[in-house]
Backbone of each chain as nested JSON, in Angstrom:
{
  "chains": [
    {"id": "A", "residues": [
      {"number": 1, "name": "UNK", "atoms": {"N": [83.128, 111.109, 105.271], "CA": [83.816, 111.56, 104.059], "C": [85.312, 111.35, 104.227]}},
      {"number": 2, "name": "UNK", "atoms": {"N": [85.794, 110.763, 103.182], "CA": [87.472, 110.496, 102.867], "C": [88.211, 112.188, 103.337]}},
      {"number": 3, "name": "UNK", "atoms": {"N": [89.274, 111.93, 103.967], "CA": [90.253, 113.004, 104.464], "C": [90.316, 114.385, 103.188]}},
      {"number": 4, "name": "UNK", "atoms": {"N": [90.345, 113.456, 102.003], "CA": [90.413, 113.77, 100.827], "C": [89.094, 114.917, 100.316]}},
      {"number": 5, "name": "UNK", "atoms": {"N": [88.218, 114.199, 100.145], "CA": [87.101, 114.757, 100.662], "C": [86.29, 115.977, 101.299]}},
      {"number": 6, "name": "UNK", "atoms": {"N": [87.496, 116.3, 102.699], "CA": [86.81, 117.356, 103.516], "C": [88.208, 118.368, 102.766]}},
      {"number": 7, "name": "UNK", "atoms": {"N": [89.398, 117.948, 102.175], "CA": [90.578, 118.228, 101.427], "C": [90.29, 119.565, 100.414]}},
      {"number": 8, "name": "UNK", "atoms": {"N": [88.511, 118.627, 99.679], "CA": [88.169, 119.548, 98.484], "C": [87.065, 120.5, 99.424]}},
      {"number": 9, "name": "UNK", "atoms": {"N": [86.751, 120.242, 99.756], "CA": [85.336, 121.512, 100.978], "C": [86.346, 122.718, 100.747]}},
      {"number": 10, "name": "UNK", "atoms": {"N": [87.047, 122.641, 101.186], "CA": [88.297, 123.618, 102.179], "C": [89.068, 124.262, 100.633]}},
      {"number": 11, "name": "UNK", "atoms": {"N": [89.331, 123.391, 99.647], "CA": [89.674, 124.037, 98.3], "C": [88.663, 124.986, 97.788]}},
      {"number": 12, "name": "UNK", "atoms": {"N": [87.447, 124.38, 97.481], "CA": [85.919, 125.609, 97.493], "C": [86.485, 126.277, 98.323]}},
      {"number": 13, "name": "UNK", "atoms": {"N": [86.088, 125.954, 99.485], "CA": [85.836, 127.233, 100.576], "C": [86.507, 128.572, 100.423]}},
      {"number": 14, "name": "UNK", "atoms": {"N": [88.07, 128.484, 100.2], "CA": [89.399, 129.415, 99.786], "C": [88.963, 130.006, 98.245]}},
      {"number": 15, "name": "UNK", "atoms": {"N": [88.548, 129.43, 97.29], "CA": [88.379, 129.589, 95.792], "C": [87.236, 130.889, 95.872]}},
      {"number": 16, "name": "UNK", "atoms": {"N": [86.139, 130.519, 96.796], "CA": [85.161, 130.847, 96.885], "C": [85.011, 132.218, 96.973]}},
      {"number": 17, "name": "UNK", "atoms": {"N": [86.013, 132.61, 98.169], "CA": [86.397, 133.505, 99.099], "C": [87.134, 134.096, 98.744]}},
      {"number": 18, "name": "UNK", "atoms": {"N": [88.25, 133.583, 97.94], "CA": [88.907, 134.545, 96.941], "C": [88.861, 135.281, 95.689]}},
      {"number": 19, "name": "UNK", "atoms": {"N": [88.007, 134.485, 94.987], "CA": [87.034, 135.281, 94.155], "C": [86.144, 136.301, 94.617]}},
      {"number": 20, "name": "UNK", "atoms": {"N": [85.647, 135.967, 95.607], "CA": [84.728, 136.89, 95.734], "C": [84.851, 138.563, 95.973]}},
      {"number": 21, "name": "UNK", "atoms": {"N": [86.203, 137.848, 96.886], "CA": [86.63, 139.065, 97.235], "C": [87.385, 140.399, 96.359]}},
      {"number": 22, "name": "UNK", "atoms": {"N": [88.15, 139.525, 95.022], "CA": [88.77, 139.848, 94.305], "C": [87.431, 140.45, 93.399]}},
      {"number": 23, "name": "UNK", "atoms": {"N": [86.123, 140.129, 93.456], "CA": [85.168, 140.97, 92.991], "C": [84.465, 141.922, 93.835]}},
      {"number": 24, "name": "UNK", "atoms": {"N": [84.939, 142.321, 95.107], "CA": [84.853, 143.665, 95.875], "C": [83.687, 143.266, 96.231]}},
      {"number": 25, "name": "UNK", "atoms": {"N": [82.598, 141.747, 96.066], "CA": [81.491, 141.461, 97.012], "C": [81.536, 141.067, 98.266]}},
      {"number": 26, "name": "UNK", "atoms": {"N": [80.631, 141.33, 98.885], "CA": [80.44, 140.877, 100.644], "C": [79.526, 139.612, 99.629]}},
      {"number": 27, "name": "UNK", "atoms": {"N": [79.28, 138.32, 101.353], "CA": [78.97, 137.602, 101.3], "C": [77.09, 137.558, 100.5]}},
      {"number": 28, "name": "UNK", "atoms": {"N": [76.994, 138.677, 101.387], "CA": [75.505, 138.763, 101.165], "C": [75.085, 139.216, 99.595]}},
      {"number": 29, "name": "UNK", "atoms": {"N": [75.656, 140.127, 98.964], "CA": [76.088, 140.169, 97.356], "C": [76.101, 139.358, 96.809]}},
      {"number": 30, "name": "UNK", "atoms": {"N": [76.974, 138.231, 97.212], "CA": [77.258, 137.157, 96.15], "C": [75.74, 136.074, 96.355]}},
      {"number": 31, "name": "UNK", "atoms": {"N": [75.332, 136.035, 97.853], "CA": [74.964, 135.318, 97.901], "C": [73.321, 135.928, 96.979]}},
      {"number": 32, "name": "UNK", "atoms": {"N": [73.106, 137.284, 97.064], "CA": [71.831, 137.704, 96.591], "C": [71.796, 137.149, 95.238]}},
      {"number": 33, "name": "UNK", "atoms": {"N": [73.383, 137.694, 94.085], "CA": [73.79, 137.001, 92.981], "C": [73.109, 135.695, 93.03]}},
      {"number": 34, "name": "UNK", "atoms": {"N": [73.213, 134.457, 93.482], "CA": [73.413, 133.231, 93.727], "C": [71.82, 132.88, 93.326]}},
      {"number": 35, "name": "UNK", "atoms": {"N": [71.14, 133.737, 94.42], "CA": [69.622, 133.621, 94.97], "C": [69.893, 132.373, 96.144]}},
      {"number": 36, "name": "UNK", "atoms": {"N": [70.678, 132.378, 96.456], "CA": [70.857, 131.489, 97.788], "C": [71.042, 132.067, 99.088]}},
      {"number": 37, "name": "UNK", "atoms": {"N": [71.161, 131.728, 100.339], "CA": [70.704, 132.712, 101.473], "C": [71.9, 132.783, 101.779]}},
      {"number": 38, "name": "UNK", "atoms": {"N": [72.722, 134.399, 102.685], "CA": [73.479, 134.481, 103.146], "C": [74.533, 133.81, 103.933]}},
      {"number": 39, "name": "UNK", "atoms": {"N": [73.565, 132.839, 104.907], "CA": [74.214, 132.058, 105.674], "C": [75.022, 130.842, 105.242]}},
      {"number": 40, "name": "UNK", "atoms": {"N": [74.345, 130.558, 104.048], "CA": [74.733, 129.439, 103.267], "C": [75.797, 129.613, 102.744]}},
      {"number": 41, "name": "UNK", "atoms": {"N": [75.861, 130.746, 101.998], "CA": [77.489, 130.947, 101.351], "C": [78.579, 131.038, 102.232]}},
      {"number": 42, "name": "UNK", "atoms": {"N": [78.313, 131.537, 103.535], "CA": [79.033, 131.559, 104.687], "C": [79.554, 130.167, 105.075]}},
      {"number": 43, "name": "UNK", "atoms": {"N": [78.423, 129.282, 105.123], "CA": [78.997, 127.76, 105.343], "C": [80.156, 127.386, 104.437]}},
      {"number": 44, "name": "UNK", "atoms": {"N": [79.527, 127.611, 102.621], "CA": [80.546, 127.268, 101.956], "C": [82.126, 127.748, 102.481]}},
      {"number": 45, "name": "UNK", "atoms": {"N": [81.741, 128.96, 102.516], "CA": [83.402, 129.191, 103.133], "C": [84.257, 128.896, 104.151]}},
      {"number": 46, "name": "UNK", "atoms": {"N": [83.314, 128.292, 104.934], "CA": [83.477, 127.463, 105.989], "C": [84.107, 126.254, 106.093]}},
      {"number": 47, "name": "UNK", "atoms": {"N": [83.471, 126.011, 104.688], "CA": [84.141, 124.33, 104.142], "C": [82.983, 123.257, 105.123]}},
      {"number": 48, "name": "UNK", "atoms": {"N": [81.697, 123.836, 104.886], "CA": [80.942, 123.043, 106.224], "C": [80.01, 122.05, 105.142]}},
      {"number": 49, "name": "UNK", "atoms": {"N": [80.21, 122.508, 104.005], "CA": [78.718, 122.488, 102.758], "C": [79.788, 121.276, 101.902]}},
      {"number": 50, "name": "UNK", "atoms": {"N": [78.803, 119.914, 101.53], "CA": [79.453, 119.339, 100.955], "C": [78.008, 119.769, 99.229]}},
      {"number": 51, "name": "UNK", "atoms": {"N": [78.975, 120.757, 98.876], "CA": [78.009, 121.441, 97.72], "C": [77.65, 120.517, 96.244]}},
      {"number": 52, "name": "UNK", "atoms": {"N": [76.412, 120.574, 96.068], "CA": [75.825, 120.061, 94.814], "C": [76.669, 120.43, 93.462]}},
      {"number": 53, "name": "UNK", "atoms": {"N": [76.784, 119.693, 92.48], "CA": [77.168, 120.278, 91.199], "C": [76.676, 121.931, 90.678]}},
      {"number": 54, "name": "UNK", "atoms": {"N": [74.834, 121.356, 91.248], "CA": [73.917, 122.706, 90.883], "C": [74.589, 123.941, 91.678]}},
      {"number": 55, "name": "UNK", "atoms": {"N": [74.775, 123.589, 92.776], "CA": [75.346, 124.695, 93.504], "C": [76.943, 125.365, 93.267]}},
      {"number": 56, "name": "UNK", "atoms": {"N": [77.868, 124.741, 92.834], "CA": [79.288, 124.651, 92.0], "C": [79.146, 125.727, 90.856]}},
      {"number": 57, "name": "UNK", "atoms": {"N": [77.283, 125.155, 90.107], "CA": [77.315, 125.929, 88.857], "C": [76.598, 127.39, 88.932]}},
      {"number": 58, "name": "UNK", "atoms": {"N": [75.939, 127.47, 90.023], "CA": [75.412, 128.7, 90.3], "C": [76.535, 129.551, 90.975]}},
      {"number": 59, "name": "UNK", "atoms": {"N": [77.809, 129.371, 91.656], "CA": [78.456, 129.856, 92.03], "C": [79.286, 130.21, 91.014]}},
      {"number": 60, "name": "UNK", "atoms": {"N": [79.866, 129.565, 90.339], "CA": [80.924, 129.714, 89.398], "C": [80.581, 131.21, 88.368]}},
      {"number": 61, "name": "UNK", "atoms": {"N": [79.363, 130.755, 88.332], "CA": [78.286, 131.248, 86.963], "C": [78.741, 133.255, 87.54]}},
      {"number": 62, "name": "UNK", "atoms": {"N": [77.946, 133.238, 88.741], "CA": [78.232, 134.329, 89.858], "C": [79.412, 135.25, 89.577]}},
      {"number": 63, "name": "UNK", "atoms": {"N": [80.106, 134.49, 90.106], "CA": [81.732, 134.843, 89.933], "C": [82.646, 134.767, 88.751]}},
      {"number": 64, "name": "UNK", "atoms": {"N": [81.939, 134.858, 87.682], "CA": [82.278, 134.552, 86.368], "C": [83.579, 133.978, 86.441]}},
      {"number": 65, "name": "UNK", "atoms": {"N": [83.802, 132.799, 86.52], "CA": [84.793, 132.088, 86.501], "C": [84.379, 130.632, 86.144]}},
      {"number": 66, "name": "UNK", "atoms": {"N": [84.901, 129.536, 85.615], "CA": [84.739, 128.105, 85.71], "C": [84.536, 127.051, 86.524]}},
      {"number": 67, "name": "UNK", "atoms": {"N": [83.929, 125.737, 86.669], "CA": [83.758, 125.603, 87.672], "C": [85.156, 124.554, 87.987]}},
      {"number": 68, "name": "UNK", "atoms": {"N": [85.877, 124.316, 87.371], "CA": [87.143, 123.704, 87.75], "C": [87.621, 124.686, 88.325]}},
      {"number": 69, "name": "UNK", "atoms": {"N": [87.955, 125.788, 88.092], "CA": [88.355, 126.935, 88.68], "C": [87.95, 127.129, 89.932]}},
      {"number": 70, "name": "UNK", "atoms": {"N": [86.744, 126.454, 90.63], "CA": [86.739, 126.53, 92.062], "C": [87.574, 125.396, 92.857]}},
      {"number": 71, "name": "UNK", "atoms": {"N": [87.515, 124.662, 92.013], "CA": [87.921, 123.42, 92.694], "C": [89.33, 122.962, 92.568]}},
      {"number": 72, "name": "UNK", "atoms": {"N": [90.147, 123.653, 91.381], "CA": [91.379, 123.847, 91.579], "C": [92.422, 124.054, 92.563]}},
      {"number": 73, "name": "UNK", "atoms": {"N": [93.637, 123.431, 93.578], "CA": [93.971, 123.956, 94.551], "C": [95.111, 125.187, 94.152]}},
      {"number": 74, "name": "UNK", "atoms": {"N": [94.97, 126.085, 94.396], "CA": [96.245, 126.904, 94.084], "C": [97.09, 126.437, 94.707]}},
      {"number": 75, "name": "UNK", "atoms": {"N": [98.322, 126.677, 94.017], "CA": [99.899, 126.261, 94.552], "C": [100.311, 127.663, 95.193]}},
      {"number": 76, "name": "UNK", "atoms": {"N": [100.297, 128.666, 95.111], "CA": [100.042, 129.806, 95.949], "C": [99.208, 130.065, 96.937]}},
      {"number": 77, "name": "UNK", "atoms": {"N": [99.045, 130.32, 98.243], "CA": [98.284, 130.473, 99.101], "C": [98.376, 131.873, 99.569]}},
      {"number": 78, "name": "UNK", "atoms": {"N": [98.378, 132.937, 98.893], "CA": [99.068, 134.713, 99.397], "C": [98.089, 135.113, 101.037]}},
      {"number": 79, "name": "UNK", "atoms": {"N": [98.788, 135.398, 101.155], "CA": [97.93, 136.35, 102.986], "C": [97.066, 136.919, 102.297]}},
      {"number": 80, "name": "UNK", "atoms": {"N": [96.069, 136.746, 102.561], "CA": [94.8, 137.597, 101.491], "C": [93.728, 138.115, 103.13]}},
      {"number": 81, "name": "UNK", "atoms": {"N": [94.298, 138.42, 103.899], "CA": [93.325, 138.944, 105.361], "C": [94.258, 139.989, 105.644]}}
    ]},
    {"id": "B", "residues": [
      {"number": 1, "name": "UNK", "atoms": {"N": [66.562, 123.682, 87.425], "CA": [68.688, 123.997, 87.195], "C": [69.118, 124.98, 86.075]}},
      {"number": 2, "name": "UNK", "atoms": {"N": [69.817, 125.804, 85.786], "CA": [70.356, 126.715, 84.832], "C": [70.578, 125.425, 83.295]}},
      {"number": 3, "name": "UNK", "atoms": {"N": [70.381, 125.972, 82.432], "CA": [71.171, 125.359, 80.924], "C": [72.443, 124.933, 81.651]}},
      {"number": 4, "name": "UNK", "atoms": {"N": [72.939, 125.533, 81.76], "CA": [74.623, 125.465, 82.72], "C": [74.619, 124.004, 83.114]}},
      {"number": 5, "name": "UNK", "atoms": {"N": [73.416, 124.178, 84.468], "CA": [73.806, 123.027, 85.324], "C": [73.926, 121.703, 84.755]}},
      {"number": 6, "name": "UNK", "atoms": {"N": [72.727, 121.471, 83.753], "CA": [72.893, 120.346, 83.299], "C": [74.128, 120.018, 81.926]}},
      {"number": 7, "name": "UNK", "atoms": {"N": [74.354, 121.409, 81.563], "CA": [75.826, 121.045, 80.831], "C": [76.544, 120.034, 81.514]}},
      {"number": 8, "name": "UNK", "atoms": {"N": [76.615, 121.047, 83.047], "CA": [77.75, 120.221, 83.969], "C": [77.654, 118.835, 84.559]}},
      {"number": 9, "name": "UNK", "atoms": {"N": [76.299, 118.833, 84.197], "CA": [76.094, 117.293, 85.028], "C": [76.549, 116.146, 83.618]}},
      {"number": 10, "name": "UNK", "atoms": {"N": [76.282, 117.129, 82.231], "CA": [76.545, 116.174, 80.819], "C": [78.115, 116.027, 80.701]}},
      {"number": 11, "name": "UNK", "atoms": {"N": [79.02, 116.953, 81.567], "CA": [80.197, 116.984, 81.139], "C": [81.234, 115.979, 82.538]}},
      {"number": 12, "name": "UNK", "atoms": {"N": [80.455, 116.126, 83.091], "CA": [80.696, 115.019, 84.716], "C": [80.203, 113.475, 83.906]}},
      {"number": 13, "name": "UNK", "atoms": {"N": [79.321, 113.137, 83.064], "CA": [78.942, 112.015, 83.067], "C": [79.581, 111.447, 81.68]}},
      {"number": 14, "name": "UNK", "atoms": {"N": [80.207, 112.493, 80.573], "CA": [81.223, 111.745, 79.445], "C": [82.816, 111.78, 80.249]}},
      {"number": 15, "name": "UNK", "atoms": {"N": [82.608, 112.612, 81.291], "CA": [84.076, 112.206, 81.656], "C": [84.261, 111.257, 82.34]}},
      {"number": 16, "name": "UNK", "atoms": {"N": [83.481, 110.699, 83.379], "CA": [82.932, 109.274, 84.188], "C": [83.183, 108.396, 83.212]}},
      {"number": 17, "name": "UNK", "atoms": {"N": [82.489, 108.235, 82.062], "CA": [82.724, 107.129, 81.389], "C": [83.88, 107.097, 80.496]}},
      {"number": 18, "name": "UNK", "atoms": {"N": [84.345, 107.949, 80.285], "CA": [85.52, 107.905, 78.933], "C": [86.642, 107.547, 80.273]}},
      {"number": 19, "name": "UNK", "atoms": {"N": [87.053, 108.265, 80.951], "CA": [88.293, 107.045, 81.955], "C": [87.575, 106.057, 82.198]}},
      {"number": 20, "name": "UNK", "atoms": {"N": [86.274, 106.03, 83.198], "CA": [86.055, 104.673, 83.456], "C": [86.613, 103.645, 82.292]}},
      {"number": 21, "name": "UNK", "atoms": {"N": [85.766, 104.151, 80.64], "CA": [86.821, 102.759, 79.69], "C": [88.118, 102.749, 79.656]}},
      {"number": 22, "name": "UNK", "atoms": {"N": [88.82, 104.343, 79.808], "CA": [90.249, 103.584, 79.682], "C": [90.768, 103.127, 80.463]}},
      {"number": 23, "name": "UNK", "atoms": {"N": [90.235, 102.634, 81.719], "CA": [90.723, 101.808, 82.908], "C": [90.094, 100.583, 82.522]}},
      {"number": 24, "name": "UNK", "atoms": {"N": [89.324, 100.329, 81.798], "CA": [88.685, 99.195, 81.467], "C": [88.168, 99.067, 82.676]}},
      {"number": 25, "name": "UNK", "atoms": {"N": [87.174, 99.369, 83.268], "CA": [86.034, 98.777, 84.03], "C": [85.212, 99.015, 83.399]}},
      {"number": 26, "name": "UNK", "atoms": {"N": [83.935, 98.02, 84.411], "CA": [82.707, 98.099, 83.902], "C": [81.898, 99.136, 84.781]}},
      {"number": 27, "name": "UNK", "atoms": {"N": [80.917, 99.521, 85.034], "CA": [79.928, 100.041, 86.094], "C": [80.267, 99.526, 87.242]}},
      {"number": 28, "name": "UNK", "atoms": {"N": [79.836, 98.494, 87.071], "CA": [79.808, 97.683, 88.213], "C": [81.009, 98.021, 88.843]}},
      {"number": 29, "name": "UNK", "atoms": {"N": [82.342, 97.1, 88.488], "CA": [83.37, 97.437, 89.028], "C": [84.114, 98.745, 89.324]}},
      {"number": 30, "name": "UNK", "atoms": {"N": [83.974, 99.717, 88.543], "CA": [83.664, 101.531, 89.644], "C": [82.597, 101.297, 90.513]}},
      {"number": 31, "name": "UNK", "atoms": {"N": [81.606, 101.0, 90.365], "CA": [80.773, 101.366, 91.326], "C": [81.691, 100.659, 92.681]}},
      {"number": 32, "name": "UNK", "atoms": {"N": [81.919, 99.127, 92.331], "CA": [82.494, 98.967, 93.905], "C": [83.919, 99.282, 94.38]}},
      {"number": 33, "name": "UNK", "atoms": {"N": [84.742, 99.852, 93.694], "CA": [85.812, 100.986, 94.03], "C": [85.58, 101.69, 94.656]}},
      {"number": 34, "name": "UNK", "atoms": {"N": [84.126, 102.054, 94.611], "CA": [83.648, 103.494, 94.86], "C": [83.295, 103.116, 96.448]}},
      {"number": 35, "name": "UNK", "atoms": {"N": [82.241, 102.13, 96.609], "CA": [81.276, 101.649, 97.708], "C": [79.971, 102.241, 97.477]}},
      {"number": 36, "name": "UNK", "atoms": {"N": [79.464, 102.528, 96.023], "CA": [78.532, 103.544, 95.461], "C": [77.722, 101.799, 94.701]}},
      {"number": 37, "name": "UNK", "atoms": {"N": [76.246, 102.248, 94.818], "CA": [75.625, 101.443, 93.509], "C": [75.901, 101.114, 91.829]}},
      {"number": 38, "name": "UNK", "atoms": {"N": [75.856, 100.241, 91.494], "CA": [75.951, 99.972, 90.629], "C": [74.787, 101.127, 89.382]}},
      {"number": 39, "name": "UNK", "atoms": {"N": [73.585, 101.161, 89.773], "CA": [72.531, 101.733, 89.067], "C": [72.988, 103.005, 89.427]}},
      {"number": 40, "name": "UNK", "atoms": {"N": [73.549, 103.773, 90.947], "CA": [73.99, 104.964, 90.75], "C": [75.019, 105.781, 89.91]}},
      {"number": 41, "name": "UNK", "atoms": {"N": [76.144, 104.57, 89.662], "CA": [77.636, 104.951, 88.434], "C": [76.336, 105.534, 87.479]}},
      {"number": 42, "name": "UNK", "atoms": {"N": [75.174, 104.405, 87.451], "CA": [74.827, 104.245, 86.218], "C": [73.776, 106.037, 86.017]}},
      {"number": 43, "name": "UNK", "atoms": {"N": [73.272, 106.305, 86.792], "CA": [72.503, 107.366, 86.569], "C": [73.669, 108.544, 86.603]}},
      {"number": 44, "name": "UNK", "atoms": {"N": [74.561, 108.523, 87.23], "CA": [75.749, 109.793, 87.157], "C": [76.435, 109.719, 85.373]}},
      {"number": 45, "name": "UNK", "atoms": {"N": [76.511, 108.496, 84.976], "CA": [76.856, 108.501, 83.026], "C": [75.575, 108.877, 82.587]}},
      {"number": 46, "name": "UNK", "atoms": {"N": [74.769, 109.017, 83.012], "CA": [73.642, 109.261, 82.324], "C": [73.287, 110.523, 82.53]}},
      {"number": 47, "name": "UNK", "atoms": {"N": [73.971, 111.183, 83.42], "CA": [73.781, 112.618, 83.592], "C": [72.723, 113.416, 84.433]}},
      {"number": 48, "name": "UNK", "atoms": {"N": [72.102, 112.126, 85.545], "CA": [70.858, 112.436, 86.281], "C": [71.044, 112.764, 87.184]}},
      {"number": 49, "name": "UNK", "atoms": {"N": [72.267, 112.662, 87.508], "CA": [72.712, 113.006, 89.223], "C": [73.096, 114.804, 89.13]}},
      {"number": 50, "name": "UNK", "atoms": {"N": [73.129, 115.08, 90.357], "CA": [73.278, 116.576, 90.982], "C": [74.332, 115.989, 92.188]}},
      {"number": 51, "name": "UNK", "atoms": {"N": [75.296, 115.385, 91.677], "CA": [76.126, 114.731, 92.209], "C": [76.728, 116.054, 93.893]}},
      {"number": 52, "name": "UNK", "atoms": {"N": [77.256, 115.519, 94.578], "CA": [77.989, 116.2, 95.394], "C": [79.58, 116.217, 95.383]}},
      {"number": 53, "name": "UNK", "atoms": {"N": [80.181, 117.279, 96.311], "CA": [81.588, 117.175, 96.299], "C": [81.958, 115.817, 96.921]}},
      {"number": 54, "name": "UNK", "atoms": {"N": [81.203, 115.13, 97.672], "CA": [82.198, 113.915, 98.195], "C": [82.09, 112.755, 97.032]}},
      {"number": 55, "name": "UNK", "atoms": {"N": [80.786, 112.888, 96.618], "CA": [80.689, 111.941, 95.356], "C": [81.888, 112.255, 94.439]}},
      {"number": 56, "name": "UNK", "atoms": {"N": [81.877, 113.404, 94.012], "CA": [83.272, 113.575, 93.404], "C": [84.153, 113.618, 93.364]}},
      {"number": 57, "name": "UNK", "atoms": {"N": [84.796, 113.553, 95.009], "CA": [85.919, 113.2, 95.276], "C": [86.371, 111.86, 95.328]}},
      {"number": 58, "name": "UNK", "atoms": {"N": [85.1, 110.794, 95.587], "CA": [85.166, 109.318, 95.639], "C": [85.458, 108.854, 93.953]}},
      {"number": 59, "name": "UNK", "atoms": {"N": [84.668, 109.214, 93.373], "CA": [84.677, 108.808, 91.596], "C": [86.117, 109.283, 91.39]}},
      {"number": 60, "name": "UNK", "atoms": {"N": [86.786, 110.671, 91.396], "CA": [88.042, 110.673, 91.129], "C": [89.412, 110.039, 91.643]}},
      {"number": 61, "name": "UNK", "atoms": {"N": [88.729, 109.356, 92.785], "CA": [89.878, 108.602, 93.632], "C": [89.952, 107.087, 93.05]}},
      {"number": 62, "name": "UNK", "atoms": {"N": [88.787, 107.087, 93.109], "CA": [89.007, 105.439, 92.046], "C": [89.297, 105.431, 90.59]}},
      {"number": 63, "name": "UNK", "atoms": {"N": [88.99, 106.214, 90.192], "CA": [89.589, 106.415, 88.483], "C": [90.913, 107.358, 88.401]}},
      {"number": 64, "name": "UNK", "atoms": {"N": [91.514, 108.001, 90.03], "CA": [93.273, 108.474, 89.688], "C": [93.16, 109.107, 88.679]}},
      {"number": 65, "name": "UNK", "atoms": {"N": [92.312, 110.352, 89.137], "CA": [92.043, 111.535, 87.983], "C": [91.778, 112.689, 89.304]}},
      {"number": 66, "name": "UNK", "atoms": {"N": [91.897, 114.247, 88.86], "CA": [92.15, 114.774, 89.635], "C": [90.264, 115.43, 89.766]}},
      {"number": 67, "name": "UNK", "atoms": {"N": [89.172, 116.163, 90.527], "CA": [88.673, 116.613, 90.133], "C": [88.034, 117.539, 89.613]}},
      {"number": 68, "name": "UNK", "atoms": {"N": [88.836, 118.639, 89.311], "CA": [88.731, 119.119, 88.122], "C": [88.702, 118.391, 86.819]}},
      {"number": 69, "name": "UNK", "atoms": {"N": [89.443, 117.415, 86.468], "CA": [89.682, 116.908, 85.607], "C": [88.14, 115.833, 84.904]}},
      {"number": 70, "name": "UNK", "atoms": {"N": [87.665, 115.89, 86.383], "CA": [86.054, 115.478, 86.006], "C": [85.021, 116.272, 85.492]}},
      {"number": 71, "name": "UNK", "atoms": {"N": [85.104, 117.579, 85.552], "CA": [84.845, 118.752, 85.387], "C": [85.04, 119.443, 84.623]}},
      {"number": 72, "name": "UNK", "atoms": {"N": [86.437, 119.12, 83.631], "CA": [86.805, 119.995, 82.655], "C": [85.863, 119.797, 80.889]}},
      {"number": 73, "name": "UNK", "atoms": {"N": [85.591, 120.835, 80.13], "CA": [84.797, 119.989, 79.06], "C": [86.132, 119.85, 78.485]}},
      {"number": 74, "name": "UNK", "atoms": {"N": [85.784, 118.745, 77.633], "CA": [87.094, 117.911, 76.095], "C": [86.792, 118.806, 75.066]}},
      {"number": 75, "name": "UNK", "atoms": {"N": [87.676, 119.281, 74.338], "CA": [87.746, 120.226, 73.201], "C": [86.727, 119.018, 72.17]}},
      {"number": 76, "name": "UNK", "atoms": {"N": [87.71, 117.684, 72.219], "CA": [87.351, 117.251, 71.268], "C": [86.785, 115.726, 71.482]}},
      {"number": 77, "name": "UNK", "atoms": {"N": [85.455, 115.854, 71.449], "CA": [84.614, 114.599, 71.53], "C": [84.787, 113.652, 70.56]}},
      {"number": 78, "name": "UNK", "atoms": {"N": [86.011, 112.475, 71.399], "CA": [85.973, 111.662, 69.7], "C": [84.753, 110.519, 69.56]}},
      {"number": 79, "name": "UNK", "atoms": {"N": [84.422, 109.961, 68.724], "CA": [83.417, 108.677, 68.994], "C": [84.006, 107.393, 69.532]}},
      {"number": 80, "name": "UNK", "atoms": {"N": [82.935, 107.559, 70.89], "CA": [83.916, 106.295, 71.964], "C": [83.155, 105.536, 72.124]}},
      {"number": 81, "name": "UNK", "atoms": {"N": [82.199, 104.699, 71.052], "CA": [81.279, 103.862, 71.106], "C": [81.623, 102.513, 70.101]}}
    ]}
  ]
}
């Protein structure tokens, strides 16, 4: 995969993670939401998962947000740990 | 797949083709921008693919579009036939 590529993993991964969190879910929540397995959403955040559209839209859907909205890079990066 | 998903796969495959024309290529010639099949451009405009993030990062790199921007729906569908 283009530099570019592992560029957008890592944009999910942060989007992912910041939503989620900003909805007071643990991984396992979102992921029950999802119907996808714990570990998996973990990858996503990992930036390990080069994720399906289907999977983009089940997440988004989740986190009531858009799915450009995951994939968007923020120009802000705040200490969020 | 959710109603959703395949929105998203319908809204990935008019945006594929509406830059692809205003760059004036054909299939073919995205496809080999890409290093992707020719019949594959062709099933992603057609809306069959469950495309991935690297696929989408490759299609937006050759059409110099961002991806979100592959992703976003058009308010306004003009007739591009």
């Amino acid at each position: 995969m283009s530099k570019r590529g592992i560029e957008l993993r890592r944009i999910l991964a942060h989007n992912v993670r910041t939503f989620r969190r900003q909805k007071q879910l643990s991984q396992e929540e979102l992921a029950d939401l999802c119907g996808l397995h714990r570990t998996y959403v973990g990858s996503i955040e990992r930036a390990e998962r080069n994720a399906t559209l289907s999977t983009l839209d089940t997440l988004a859907t989740a986190l009531n947000v858009s799915v450009p909205d995951l994939l968007i890079k923020k120009d802000i990066y705040r200490d969020e740990y």
